[in-house]
C-alpha positions as a Python dict, from the first residue, in 0.01 Angstrom:
ca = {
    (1, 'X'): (0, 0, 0),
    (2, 'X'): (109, 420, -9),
    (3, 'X'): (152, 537, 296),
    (4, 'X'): (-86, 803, 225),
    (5, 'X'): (-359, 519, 206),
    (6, 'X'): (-241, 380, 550),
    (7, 'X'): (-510, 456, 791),
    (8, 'X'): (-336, 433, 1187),
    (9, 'X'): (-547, 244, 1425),
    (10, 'X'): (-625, 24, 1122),
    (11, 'X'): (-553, -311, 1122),
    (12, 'X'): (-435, -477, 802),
    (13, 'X'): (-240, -809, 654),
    (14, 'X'): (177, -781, 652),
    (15, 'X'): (335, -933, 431),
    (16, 'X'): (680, -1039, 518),
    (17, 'X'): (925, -1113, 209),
    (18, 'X'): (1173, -1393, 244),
    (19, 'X'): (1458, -1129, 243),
    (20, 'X'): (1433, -867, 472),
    (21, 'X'): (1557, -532, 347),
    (22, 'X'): (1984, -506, 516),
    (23, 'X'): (1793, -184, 669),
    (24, 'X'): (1607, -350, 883),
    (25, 'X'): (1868, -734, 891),
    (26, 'X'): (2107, -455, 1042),
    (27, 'X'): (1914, -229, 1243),
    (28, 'X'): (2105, -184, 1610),
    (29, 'X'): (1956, -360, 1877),
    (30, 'X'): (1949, -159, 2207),
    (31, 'X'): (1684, -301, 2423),
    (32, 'X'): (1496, -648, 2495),
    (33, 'X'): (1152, -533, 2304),
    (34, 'X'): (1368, -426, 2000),
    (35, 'X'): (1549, -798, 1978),
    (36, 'X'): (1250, -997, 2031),
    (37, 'X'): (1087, -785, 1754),
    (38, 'X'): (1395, -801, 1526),
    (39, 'X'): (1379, -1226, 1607),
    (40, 'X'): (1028, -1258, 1590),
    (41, 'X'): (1009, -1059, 1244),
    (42, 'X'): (1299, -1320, 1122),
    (43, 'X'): (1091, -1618, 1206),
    (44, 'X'): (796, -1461, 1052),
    (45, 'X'): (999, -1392, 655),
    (46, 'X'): (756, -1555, 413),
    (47, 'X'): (426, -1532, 614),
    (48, 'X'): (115, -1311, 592),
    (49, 'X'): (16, -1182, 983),
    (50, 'X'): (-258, -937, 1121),
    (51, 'X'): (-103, -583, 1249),
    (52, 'X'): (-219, -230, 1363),
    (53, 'X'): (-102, 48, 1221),
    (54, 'X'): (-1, 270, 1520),
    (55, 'X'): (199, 533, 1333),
    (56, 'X'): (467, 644, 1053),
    (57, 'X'): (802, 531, 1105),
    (58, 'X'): (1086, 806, 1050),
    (59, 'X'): (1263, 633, 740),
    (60, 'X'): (1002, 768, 460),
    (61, 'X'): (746, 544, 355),
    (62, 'X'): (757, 327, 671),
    (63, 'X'): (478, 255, 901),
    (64, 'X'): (496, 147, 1312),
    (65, 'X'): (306, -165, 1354),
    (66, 'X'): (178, -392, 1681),
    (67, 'X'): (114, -728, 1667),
    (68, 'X'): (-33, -982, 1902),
    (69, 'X'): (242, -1251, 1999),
    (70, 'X'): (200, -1472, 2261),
    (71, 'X'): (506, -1466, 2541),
    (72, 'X'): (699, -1764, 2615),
    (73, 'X'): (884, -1592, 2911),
    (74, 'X'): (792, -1359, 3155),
    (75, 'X'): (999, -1170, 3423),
    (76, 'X'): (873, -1165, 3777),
    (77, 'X'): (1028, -912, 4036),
    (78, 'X'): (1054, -1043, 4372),
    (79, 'X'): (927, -893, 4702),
    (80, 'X'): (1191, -798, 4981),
    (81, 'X'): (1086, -1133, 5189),
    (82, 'X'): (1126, -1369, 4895),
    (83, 'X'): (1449, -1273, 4845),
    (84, 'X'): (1526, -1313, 5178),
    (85, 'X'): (1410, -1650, 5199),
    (86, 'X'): (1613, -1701, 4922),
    (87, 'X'): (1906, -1553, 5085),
    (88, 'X'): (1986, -1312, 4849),
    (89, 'X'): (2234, -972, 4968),
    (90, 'X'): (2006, -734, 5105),
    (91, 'X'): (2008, -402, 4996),
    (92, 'X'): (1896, -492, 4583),
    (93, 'X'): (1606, -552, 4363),
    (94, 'X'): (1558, -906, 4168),
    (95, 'X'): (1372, -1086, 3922),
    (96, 'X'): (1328, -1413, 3791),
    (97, 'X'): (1274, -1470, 3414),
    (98, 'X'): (1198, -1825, 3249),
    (99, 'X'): (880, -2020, 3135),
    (100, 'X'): (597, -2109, 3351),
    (101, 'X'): (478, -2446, 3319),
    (102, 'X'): (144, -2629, 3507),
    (103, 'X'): (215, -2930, 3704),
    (104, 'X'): (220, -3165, 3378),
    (105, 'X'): (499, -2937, 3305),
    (106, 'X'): (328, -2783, 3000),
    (107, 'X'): (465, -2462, 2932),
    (108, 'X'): (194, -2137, 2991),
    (109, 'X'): (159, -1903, 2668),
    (110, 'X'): (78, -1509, 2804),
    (111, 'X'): (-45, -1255, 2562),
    (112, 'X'): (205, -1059, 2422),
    (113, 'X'): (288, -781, 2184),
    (114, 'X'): (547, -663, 1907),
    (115, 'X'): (614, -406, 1734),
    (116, 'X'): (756, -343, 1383),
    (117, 'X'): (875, -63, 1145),
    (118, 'X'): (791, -183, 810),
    (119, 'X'): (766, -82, 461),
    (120, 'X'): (454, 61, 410),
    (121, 'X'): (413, -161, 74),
    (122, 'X'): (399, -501, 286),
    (123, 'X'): (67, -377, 433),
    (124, 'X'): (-266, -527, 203),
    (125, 'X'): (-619, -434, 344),
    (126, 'X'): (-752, -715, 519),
    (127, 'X'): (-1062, -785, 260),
    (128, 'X'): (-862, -817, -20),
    (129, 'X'): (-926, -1129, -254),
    (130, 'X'): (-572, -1317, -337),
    (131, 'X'): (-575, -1440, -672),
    (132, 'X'): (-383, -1797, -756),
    (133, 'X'): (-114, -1719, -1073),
    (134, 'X'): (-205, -1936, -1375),
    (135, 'X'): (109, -2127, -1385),
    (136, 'X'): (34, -2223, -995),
    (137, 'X'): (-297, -2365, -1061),
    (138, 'X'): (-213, -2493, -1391),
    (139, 'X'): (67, -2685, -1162),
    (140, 'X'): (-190, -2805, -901),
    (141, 'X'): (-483, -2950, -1150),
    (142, 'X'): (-136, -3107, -1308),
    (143, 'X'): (-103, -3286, -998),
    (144, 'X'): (-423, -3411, -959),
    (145, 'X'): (-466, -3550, -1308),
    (146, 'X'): (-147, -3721, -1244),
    (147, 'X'): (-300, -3901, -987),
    (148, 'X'): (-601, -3990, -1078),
    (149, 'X'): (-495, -4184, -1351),
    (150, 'X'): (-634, -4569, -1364),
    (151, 'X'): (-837, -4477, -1052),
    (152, 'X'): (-1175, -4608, -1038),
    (153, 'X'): (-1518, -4412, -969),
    (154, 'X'): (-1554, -4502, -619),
    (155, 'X'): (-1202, -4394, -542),
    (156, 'X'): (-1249, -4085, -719),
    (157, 'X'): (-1557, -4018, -506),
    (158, 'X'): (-1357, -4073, -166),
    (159, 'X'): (-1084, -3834, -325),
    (160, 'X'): (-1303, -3576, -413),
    (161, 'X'): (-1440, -3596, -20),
    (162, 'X'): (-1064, -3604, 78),
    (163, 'X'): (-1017, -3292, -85),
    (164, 'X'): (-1283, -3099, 25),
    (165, 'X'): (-1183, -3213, 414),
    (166, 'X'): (-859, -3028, 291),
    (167, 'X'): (-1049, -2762, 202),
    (168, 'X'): (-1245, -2700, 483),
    (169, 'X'): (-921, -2787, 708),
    (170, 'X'): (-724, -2463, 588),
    (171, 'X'): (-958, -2250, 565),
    (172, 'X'): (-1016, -2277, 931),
    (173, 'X'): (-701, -2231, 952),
    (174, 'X'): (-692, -1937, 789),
    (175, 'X'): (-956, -1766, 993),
    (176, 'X'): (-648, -1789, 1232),
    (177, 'X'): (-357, -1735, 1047),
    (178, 'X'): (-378, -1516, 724),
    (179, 'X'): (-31, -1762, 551),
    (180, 'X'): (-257, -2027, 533),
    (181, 'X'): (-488, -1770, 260),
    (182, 'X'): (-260, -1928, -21),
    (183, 'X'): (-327, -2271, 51),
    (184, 'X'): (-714, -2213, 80),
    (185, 'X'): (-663, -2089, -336),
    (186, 'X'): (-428, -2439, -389),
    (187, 'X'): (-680, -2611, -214),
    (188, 'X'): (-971, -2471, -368),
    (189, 'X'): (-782, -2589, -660),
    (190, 'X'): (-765, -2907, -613),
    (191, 'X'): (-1091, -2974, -518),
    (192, 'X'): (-1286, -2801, -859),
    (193, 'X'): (-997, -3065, -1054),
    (194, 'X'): (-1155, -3331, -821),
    (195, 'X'): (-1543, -3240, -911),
    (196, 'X'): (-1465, -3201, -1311),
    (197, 'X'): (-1301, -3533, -1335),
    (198, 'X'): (-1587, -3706, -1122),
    (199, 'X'): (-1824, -3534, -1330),
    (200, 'X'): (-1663, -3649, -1674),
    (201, 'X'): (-1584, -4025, -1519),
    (202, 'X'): (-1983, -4009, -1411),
    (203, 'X'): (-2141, -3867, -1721),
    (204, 'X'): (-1900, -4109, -1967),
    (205, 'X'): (-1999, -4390, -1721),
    (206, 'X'): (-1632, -4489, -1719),
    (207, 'X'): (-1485, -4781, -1535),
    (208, 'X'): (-1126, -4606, -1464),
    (209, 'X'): (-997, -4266, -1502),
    (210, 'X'): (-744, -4202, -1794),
    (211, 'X'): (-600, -3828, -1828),
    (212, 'X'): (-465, -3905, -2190),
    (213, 'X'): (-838, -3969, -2261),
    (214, 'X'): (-921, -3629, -2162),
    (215, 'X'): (-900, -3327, -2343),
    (216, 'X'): (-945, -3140, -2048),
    (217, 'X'): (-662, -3282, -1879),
    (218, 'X'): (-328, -3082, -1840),
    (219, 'X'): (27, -3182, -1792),
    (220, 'X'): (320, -2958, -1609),
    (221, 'X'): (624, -2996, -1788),
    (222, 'X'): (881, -3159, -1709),
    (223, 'X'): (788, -3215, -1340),
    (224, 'X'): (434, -3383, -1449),
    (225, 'X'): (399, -3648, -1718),
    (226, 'X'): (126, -3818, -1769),
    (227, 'X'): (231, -4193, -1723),
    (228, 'X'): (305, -4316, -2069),
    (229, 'X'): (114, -4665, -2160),
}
């Protein structure tokens, strides 16, 4: 997006590149916030995430952005007696920082939050419709008529239910987690490759499934051939 289209107190999806920018790989960390922002924006290089706008960063074109995180650690400052019973020197201040666990020794998530200067152009609105390339779901109906091939109607049935569990699986997924929009559109895919073979295996009242048969049928060369007989 242009920054002048950046609305703060909006929320909108990031998209982080595989390659962050060297301004922001080298960036000087002074403080804890600013590393576990710097690490967690690392982990996150080739995902899409929800973030608020909170303001405009000072490089030009940059926004400040907070995002939801959930804390791993916290840091808990301990009261005069407790360090006493510790037996700590009198006199000082201290805390204790590592992971809380229940007694099944699962580790306890707490809210947390991060925050990021960004390039103004990662930001998409949040409605936005992706759109699969051609080549990609060329690729992906490739795959399926690959497959298929020899498979009977009944089996073609159960794959076409298969893929629409898929289906319905990431795009709960992505109610949660905005990366998992891309394979929703694979998925989606998949599953209309699924329904037109069905559909042409049921209407020709075929016994088996064969993709050289079809006219509809698409190869991906060289990674998909169709199996030569």
């Amino acid at each position: 997006m242009r920054t002048r289209d950046v609305v703060v107190g909006e929320t909108y999806i990031a998209n982080i590149p595989q390659r962050l920018p060297a301004r922001i790989r080298d960036e000087p960390v002074e403080t804890a916030a600013q590393w576990q922002a710097g690490m967690q924006l690392h982990l996150a290089r080739g995902r899409r995430f929800t973030v608020t706008v909170t303001g405009f960063g000072e490089e030009p074109d940059t926004v400040v952005v907070s995002r939801d995180v959930p804390a791993g650690r916290v840091t808990l400052r301990l009261a005069a007696e407790q360090a006493a019973a510790l037996d700590l020197a009198e006199g000082q201040e201290y805390e204790i920082t590592g992971v809380v666990t229940d007694a099944d020794g699962n580790a306890i998530a707490f809210p947390g939050t991060v925050v990021h200067t960004i390039p103004a152009r990662w930001l998409r609105p949040q409605g936005e419709r992706l759109e699969l390339h051609p080549d990609t779901g060329h690729f992906h109906r490739a795959l399926v008529c690959r497959d298929v091939d020899g498979m009977t109607p009944e089996e073609i049935d159960q794959a076409v239910g298969k893929a629409l569990e898929q289906l319905h699986h990431v795009r709960g997924l992505a109610l949660e987690d905005p990366t998992f929009d891309w394979s929703v559109l694979t998925a989606e895919a998949d599953h209309r490759e699924w329904l037109r073979i069905a559909e042409r295996v049921r209407t020709a009242h075929l016994a088996a499934y064969d993709p050289r048969a079809d006219p509809d049928a698409v190869e991906h060369p060289p990674l998909i051939r169709f199996r030569q007989t």
